[in-house]
C-alpha positions in Angstrom: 27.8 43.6 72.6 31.2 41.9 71.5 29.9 38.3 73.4 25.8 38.6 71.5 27.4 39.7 68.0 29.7 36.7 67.9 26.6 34.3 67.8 25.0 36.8 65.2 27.8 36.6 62.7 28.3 33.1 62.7 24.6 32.5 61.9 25.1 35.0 59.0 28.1 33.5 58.1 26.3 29.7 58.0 23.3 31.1 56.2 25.3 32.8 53.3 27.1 29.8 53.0 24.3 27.6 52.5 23.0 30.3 50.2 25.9 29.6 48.0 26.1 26.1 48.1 22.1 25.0 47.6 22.6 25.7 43.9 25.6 23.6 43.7 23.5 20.5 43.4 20.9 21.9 40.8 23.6 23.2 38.8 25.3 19.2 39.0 22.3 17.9 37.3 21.9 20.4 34.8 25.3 18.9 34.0 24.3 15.8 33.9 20.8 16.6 32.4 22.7 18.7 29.5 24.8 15.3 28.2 21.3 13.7 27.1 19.4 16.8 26.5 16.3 16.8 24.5 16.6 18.1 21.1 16.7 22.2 20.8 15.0 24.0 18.5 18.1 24.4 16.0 18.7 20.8 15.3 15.2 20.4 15.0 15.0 22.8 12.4 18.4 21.0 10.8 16.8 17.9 10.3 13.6 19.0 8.9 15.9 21.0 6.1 18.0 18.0 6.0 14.9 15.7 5.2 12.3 16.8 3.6 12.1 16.7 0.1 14.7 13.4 0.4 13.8 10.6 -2.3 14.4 7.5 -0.9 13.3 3.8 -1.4 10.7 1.5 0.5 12.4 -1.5 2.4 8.5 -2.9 3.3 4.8 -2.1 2.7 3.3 1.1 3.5 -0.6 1.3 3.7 -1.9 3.7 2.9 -3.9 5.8 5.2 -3.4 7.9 8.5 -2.5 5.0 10.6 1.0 4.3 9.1 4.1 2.3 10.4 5.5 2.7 14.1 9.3 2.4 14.4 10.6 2.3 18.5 13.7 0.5 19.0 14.3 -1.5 15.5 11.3 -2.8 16.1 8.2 -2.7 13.3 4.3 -1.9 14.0 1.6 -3.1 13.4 2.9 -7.0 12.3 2.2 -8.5 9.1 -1.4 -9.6 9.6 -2.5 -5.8 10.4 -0.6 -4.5 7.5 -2.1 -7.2 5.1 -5.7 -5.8 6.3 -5.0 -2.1 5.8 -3.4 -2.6 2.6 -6.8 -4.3 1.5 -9.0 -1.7 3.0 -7.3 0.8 1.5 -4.6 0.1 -0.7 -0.7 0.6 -1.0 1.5 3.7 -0.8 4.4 2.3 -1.3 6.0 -1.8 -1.7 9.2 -3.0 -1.0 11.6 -1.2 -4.4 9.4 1.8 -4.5 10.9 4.9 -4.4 9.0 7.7 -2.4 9.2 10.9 -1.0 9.7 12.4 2.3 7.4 15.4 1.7 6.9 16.4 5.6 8.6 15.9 8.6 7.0 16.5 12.0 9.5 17.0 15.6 7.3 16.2 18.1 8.2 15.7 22.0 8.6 12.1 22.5 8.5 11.0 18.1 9.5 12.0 15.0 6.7 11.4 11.8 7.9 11.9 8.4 5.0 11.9 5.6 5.4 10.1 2.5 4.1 11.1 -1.0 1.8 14.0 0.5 1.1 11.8 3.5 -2.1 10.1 4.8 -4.0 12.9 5.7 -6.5 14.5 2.8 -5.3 18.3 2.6 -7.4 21.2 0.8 -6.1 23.9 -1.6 -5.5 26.9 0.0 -7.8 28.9 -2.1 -10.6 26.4 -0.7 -10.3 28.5 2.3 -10.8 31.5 1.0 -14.9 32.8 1.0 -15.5 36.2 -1.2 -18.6 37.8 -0.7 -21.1 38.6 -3.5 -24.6 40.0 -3.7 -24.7 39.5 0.6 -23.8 36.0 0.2 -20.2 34.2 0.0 -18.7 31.9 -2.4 -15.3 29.9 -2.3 -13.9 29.7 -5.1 -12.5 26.3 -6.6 -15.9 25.0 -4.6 -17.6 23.8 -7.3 -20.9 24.7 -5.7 -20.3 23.0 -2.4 -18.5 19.6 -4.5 -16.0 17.7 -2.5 -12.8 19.8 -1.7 -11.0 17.4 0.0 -8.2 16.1 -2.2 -7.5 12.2 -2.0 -4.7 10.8 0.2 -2.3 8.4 -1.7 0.6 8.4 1.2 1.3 7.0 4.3 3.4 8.2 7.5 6.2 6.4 9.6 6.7 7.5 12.9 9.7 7.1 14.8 8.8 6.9 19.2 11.3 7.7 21.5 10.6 6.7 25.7 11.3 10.1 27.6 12.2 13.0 24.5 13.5 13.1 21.1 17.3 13.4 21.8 19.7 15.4 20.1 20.9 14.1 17.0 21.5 14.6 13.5 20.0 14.2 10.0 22.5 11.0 9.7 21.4 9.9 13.1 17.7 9.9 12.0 18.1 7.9 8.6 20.1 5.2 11.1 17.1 4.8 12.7 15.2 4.6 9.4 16.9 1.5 7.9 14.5 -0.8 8.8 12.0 1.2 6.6 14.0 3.2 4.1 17.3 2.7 1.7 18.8 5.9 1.6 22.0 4.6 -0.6 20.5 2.7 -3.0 21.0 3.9 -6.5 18.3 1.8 -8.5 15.1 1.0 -8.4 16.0 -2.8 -8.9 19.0 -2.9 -6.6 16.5 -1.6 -3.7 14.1 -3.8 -4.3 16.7 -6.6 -4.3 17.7 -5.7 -0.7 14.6 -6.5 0.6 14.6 -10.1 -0.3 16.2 -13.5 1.7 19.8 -14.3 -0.1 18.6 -16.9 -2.2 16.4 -15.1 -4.1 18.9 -11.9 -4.8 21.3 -14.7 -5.9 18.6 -15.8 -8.0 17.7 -12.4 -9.9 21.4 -11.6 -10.4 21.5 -15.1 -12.6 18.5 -14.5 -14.0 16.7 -17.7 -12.4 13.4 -18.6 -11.3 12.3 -20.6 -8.1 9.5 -22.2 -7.2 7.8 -20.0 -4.8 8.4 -16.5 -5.9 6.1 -14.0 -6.8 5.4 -12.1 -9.9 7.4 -8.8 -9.2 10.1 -11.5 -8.6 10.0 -13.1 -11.8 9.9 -9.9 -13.3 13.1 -8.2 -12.4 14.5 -11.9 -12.4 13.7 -12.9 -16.8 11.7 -9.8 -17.5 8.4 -9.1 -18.9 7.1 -12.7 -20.5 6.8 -12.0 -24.1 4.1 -14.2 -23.9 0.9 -15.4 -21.4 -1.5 -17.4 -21.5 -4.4 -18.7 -19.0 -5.9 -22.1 -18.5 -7.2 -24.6 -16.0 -5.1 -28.0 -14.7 -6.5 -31.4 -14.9 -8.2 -30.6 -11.2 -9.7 -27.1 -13.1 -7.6 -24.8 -11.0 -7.0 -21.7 -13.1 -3.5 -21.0 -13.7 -1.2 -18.6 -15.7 1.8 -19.3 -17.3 4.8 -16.6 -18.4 6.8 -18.3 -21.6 10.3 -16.7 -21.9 12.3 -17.8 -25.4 11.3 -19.5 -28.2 12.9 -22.7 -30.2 15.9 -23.5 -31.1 16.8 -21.7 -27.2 16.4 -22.4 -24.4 12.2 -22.4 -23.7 11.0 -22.0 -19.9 7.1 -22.2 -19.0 6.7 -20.4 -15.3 3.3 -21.5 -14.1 1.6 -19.5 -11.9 -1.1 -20.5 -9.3 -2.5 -17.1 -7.7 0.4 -15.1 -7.0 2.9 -17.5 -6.8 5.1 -20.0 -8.9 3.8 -23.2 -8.8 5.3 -25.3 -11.8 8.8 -24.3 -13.6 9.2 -26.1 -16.8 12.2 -25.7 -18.9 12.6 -27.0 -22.3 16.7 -27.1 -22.6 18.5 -27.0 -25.9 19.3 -30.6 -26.6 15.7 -31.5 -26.1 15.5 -32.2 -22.0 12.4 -31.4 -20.2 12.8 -30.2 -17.0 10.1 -30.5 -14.6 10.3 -28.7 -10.5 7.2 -28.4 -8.8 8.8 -28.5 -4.8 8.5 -25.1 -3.2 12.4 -24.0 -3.4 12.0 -20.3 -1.8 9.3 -19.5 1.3 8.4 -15.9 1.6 7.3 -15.2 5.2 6.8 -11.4 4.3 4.2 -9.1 4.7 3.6 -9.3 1.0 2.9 -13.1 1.2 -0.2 -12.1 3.7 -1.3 -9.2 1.0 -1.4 -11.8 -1.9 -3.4 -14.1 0.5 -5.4 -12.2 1.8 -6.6 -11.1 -2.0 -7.2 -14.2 -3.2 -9.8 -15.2 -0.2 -12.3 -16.5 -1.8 -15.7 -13.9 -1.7 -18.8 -14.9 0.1 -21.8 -16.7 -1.2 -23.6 -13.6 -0.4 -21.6 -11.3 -1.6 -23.1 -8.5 -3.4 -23.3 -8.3 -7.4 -24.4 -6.4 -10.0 -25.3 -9.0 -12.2 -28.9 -10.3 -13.2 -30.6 -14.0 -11.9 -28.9 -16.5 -14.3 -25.5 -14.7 -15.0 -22.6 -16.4 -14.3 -19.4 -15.1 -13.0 -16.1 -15.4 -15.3 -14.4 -15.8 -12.4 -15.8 -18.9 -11.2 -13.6 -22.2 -11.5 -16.2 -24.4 -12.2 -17.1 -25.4 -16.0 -18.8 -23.1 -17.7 -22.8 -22.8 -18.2 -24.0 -23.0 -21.5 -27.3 -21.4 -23.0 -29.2 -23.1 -25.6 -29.8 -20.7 -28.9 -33.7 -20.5 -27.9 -33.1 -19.4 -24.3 -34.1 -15.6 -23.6 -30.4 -14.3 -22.5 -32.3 -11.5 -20.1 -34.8 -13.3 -18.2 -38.0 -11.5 -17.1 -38.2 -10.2 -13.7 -39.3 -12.6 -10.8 -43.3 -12.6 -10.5 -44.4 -11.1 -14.0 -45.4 -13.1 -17.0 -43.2 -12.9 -20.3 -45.0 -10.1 -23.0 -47.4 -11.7 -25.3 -46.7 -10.1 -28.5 -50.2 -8.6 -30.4 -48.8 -8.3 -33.8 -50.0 -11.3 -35.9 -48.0 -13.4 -38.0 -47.6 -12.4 -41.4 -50.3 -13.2 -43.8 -52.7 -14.3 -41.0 -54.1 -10.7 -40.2 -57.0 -9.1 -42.4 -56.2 -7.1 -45.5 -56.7 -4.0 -46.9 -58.9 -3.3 -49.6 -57.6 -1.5 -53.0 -58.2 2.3 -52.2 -57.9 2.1 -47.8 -60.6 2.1 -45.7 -61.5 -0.1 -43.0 -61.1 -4.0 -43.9 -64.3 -5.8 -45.4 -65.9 -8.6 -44.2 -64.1 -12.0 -44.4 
């Protein structure tokens, strides 16, 4: 017995041995696993109270829409050129200055998407839901007899994408990631927007100077609101605008602007000098520069109008088309005749005898 139960309690002994140390391994990589864990449910809940509801200021163009920006490793989607066409499809949420609101944020496995001003999405009241029933029917209330309930979505979304998980991290960890996209510290509207500029232009604003090249938001926080406009055409009949900031005995400067941008900076000095730059002193490779462009394509020959055959459009660049006094200023519609009038001139038609009646002979 003593020689068969030796065998016996050294396999024993080498199974409950490998039954402790299988786990050994597991529990290494939960170790390891546990350094770079995914984020639990209690940050997550952290950050959402930490975020939302945060004001905050746009560092670049947001269209507006469901699509929204894309933010994985400092790096910005869609480019320029897609942002350019969504913003003129459907408009901005927010430009580079703006301040906005981060109304919802969203912990999802592998991204983080925080909402902006209500988001992209259209939402519905929550009494649009509700259905009371009357007379074996059912009515909602707020309904408006079956009108549109949808409400219309001004926002936009940024999502932030992560390769494996969203780690563990905090609320200050998140809006580190955010910088490319959002200015958590600025105080002003104007000192945000500044930040978003190249170096030459902020030193610009900050003296109060205007380049060649800028924009109008530019010139704006840069001299203010011209006290004074007005719009003409060049010797080639290109329609400008030009901003006139100070008046004589001052200093006098004429900003010219040719579609969104300066064009022609003329300033009038004190002792009499004209000064005269026309040379592009600023480029603006933004996604703003592709907006501007991309609204001042020229439209179509075909494009549709409302206007009738003969109207001509203020917009045009050409001279202008002049009508003679006698010209008929709505033209019949093509393939009918002009209406003959039956009325007779004055004093050509028969007359009336004294008393009524039917006309006598002639």
């Amino acid at each position: 017995m003593s020689a068969v139960g030796a065998p016996m309690n050294r396999a024993f002994c080498s199974l409950l041995a490998t039954a402790f140390l299988l786990p050994l391994p597991l529990l290494a990589g939960d170790t390891k696993s546990a350094d770079s864990s995914a984020m639990t449910p209690q940050t997550r809940l952290a950050v959402i109270r930490d975020l939302t509801a945060e004001r905050v200021f746009a560092r670049t163009i947001f269209p507006r829409g469901e699509k929204g920006l894309e933010l994985k490793d400092g790096k910005l989607t869609p480019d320029s050129q897609d942002v350019a066409k969504l913003v003129t499809e459907h408009g901005f949420a927010a430009k580079p200055g703006d301040r906005v609101v981060i109304t919802n944020v969203i912990v999802k496995e592998k991204s983080i998407v925080l909402e902006i001003n209500g988001g992209g999405k259209k939402h519905e009241k929550w009494y649009q839901h509700v259905s009371v029933g009357m007379g074996g029917g059912s009515i909602t209330p707020g309904g408006n007899g079956g009108a549109q309930k949808s409400l219309g979505a001004t926002g936009s979304m940024i999502t932030l994408e992560f390769d494996k998980y969203v780690p563990e991290m905090t609320g200050g960890d998140v809006r580190a990631l955010l910088a490319p996209v959002f200015d958590f510290k600025a105080l002003t509207q104007a000192e945000a927007y500044e930040r978003t500029l190249p170096p030459k232009v902020q030193d610009a604003i900050k003296n109060h100077r205007v380049l060649v090249g800028m924009d109008r938001d530019m010139v704006v926080y840069a001299k203010g609101r011209a006290p004074q406009k007005i719009r003409d055409k060049d010797e080639n009949g290109v329609d400008y605008e030009e901003w006139i900031y100070g008046s004589p005995p001052e200093e006098v400067d004429f900003v010219r602007f040719t579609g969104p941008f300066v064009t022609r900076l003329e300033i009038m000095t004190v002792d009499g000098q004209k000064i005269v730059r026309t040379k592009k002193e600023v480029e603006l490779d933004s996604q703003e520069t592709e907006v501007a462009q991309k609204k001042d394509e020229p439209k179509p020959a075909n494009a549709p109008t409302l206007r009738r055959p003969g109207e001509v459009d203020d917009s045009q660049t050409g001279p202008p088309i002049t009508r003679s006094p006698s010209s008929n200023p709505y033209p019949s519609p093509v393939g009918t005749n002009p209406p003959i009038s039956t009325m007779p001139p004055i004093g050509t038609g028969p007359t009336m005898p004294p008393g009524g009646g039917p006309p006598g002979p002639n």
